[in-house]
N, C-alpha and C positions, 0 to 999 in steps of 0.2 A: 700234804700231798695234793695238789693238782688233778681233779677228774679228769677233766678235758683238756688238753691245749689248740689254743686255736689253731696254730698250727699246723695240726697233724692235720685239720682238715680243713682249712680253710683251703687247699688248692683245688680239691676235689666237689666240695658243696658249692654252688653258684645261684647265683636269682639274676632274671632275666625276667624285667616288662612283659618282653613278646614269645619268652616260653614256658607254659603252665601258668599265666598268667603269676608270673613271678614267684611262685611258690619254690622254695629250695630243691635242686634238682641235682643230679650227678654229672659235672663234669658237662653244665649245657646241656644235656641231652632230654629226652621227654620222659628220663625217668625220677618220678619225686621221691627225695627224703622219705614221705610220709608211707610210700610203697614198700620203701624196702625196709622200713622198720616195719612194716605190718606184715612183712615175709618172716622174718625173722621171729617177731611175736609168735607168728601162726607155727612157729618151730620146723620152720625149712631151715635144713643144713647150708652153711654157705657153698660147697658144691650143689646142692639143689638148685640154689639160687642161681651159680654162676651157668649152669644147665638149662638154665629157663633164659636165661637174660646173657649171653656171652661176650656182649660187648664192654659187661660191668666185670672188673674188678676184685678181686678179696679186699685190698683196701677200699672201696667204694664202698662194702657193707661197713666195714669196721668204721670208716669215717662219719658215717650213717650214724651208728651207734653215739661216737665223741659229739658229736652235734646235737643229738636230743639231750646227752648227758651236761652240753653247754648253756642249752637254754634251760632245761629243770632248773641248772644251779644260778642262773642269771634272773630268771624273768619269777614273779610274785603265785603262787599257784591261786588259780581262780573258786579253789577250796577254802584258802585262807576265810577264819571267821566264819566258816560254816560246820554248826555244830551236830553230830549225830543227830 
């Protein structure tokens, strides 16, 4: 089974040069990936979230979600070979 598919969220995740200086963002807008999974971590409800931010989505967080769970499983952890 498949964690991620790109997919589900590739429509919604975007990078852009001239927005956030290309950091992944929702949908073009000035909101990062790395915001809204740190809402989330901080254990905001996705209605909290969508309360604070209403131009975002339920799918925008969850997409949020499939995207860090794509690079986890894609990219080397900067841990690797670093022992207790």
């Amino acid at each position: 089974m498949e964690i991620a598919n790109k997919d589900l969220w590739h429509d919604r995740i975007t990078t852009d040069p001239q927005i956030m200086s290309g950091r992944p963002c929702i949908r073009g807008m000035r909101i990062t990936v790395s915001l809204v999974l740190s809402l989330v971590a901080s254990e905001m409800k996705t209605s909290e979230i969508l309360e604070a931010y209403p131009y975002l989505e339920a799918e925008d967080i969850k997409a949020s979600l499939q995207y860090a769970a794509f690079l986890a499983q894609s990219q080397r952890s900067p841990f690797s070979g670093v022992s207790a």
